[in-house]
N, C-alpha and C positions, 0 to 999 in steps of 0.2 A: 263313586262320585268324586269329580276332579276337587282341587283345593276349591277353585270359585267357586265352585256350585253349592259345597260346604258352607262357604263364605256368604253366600247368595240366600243362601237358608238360614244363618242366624239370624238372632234375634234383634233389627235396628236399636233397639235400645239398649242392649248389650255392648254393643258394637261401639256406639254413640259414650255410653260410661268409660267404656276401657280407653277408648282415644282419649277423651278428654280428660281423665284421669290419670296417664299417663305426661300428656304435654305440661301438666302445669310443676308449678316451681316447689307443691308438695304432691308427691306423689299419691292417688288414694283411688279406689277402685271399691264404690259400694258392696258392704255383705252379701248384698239379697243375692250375688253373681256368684254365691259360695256352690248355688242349691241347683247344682243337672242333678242327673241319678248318680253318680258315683257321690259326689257330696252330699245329698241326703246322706244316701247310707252310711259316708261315714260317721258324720254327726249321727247317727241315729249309735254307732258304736262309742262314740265321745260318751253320751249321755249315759254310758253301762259300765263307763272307765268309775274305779274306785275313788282317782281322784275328783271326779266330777262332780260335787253334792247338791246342784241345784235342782237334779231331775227326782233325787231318791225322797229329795227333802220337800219338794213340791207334790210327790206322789202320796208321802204320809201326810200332807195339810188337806190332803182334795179326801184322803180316807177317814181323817177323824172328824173333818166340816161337812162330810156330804148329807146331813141328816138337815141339819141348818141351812145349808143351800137348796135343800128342795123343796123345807116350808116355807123360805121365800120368794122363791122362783116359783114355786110350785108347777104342776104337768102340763105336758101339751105344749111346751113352750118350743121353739125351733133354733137349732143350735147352731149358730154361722163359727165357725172357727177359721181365723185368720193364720191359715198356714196348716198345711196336713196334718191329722192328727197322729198323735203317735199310738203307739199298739199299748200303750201303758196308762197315760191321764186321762185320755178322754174316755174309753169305756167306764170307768170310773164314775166321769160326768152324765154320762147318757144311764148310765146304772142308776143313777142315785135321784135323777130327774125325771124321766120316763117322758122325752121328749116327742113332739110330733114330725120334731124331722131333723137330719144333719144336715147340714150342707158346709162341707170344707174349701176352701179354698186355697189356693196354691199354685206360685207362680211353674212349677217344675209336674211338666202333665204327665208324664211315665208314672214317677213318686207318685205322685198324686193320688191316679186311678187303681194303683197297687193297693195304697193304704184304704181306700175308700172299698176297695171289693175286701178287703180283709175287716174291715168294720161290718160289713154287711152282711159277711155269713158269720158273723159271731152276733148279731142284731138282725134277724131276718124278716123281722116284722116292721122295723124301722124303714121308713125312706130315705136313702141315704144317694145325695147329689151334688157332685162333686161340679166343682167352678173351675176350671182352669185361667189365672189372672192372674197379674200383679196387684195384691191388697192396696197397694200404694196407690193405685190410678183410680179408672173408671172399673165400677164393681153391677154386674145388675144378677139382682138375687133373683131364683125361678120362681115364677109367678105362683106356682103351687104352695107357696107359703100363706098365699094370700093374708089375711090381718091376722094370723095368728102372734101370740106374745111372741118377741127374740130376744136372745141372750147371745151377745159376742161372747166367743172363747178364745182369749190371748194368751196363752199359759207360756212358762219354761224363759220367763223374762225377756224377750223378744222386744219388748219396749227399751229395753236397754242399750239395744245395737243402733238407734235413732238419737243423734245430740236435742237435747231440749227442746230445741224450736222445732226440731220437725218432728219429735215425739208427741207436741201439743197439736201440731197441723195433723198426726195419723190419727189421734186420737177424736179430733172432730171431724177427720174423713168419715172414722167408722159410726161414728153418731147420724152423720150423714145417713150411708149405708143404711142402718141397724130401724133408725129413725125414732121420733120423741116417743118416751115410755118405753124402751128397751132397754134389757141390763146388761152389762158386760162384767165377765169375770177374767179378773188380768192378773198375771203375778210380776211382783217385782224381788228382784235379789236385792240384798240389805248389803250395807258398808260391812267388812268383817276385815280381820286380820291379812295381811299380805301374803303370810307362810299359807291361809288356807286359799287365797285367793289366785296367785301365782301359779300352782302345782294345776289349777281345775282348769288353766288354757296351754297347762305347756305338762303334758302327763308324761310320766316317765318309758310308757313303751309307743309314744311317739304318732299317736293315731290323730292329736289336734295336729298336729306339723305336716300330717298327709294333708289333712283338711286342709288348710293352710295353703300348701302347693298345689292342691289339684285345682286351683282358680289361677293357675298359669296353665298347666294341661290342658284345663279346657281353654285358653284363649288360644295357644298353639293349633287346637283340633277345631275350634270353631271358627275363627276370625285369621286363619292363614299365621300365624306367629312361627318365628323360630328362636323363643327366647330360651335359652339357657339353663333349666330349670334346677340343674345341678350347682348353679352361680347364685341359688338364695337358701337363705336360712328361714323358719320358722324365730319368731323374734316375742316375747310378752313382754309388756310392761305396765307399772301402775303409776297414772298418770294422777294423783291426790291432789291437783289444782283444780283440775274437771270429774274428781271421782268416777274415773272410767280405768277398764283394764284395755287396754290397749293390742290389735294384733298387729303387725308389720311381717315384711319379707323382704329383708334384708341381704342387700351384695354383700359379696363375698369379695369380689374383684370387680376391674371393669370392664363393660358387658356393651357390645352392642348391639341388635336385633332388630324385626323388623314384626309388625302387625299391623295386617290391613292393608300391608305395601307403604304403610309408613314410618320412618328411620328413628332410631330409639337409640342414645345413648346413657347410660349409668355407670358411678363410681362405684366404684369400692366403699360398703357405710353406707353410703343412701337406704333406702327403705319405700316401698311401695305402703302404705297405710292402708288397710283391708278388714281391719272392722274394730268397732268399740262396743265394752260392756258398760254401761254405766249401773251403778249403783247409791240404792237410794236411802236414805232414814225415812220412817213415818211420816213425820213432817212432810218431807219431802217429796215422796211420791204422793201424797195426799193434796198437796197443792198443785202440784203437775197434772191430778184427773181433775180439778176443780178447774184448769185454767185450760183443759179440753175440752170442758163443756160437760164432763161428768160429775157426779153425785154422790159421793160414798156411801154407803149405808152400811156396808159390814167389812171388817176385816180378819185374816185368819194367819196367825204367825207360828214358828215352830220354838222350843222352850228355848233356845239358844239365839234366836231369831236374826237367823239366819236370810232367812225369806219370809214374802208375805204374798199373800193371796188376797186379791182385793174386789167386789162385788161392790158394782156403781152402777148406777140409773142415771138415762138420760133425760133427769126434769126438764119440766119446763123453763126456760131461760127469762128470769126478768130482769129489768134493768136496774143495778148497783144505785145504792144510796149516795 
């Protein structure tokens, strides 16, 4: 396949984020363009890095709450998960629930269909149907759900990669979707120390930094680029005015290249801005699902609390006093 034809088959909205991310006066290039198949998989190895403790620590809150979670979810409920499941949390959830259906979704369809056929001969009796989509936009769940109960699963803080405002606009996306009287279980990573904080997006044998770069890789391979990719660095930092970890990929020198047949120059020190983790206090995130349109009703945190696991209904909305 020629470059155009490559080019001619990406994704317009891929396309559309990196240009316009690129032209402006901060450079920033949405996460979600983290996840082809190589990025999955490497995040899926981030998540096994020793330094990484939100996935080990979100795995033992979903094993000692899952008794509590399915006397009030109770069975038969239908489990949409916003984003592939992984081979670790979610059996977990489908274990402890004994659901009438999963349906994942996820913007990256290769990942996708992998983890969903690996769900599915470990759960053979389960209906397991996979969405290929951007969570972000238009989502239409398969009619075979028909009115049974639903439970959003947002786990592995995913809410945190979204600044505020449009962490409340995803958040009544998914209400939208999910629709009145569905519950969602979401986790959020808690404020902690920077020594632990730092090390879990910049680990010592380098596999976030893949991650990291191969959202130039793939803009080279998808969208005709010939940037440089040896001219940036993996970059973290902690941003304590917006309580977010910050990721960048930062010049080394000055660069100039091209994507899409349109001309690109960079300093030396500049930085492309390519994802944030925010982190939340109680308070905090608890006001953030109220002001999505959710509901709390339970929460579940670890002794050091570190992370929280958060179970909210989408009541009914009336109007403020």
């Amino acid at each position: 396949m020629s470059d155009r034809q490559l080019e001619t088959a990406a994704d317009p909205q891929f396309k559309a984020d990196v240009l316009n991310g690129l032209r402006g006066p901060r450079r920033a290039i949405p996460a979600r363009w983290f996840y082809d198949e190589r990025g999955s998989e490497l995040f899926d190895d981030i998540t096994r890095l020793p330094e990484y403790y939100p996935t080990r620590t979100e795995t033992a809150l979903l094993q000692s709450c899952s008794a509590d979670l399915a006397a009030r979810i109770g069975p038969g409920a239908a489990v949409i998960e916003f984003g592939a499941g992984s081979a670790t949390k979610t059996p977990l959830l489908l274990e402890a629930i004994a659901p009438s259906a999963y349906v994942p979704i996820d913007i990256s369809g290769d990942y996708l269909r992998s983890s969903a056929d690996i769900l599915q001969s470990r759960f053979p009796g389960l209906k397991v149907i996979p969405v290929e989509a951007d969570f972000t936009g238009d989502v239409e769940l398969p009619e075979i759900l028909g009115a049974s109960q639903r439970l959003g699963f947002f786990p592995g803080s995913t809410i945190g990669n979204f600044v505020p405002r449009s962490s409340v606009d995803l958040l009544r996306h998914m209400r939208d979707i999910l629709g009145e009287g569905a519950k969602l279980l979401i986790g959020f990573d808690r404020i902690k120390p920077d020594e632990v904080l730092i090390p879990a997006y910049d680990d010592m044998s380098g596999v976030t930094a893949a991650f990291n770069l191969n959202l130039l890789h793939r803009i080279n391979g998808e969208l005709n680029g010939n940037i440089p990719v040896e001219a940036f660095v993996h970059d973290v930092r902690w941003n304590d005015m917006q309580s977010r970890i910050e990721m960048h990929l930062r010049c080394l020198r000055n660069v100039e290249f091209r994507v899409s047949g349109e001309a690109f120059a960079m300093k030396a020190g500049e930085s492309i801005h390519t994802e944030n983790s925010h982190k939340y206090d109680l308070r905090g995130l608890r006001l953030l699902l109220r002001a999505g349109a959710w509901t709390p009703i339970a929460d579940y945190s670890d002794q050091k609390g570190w992370f929280t696991l958060v179970l909210a209904e989408a009541a009914p909305l009336f109007a403020a006093p």
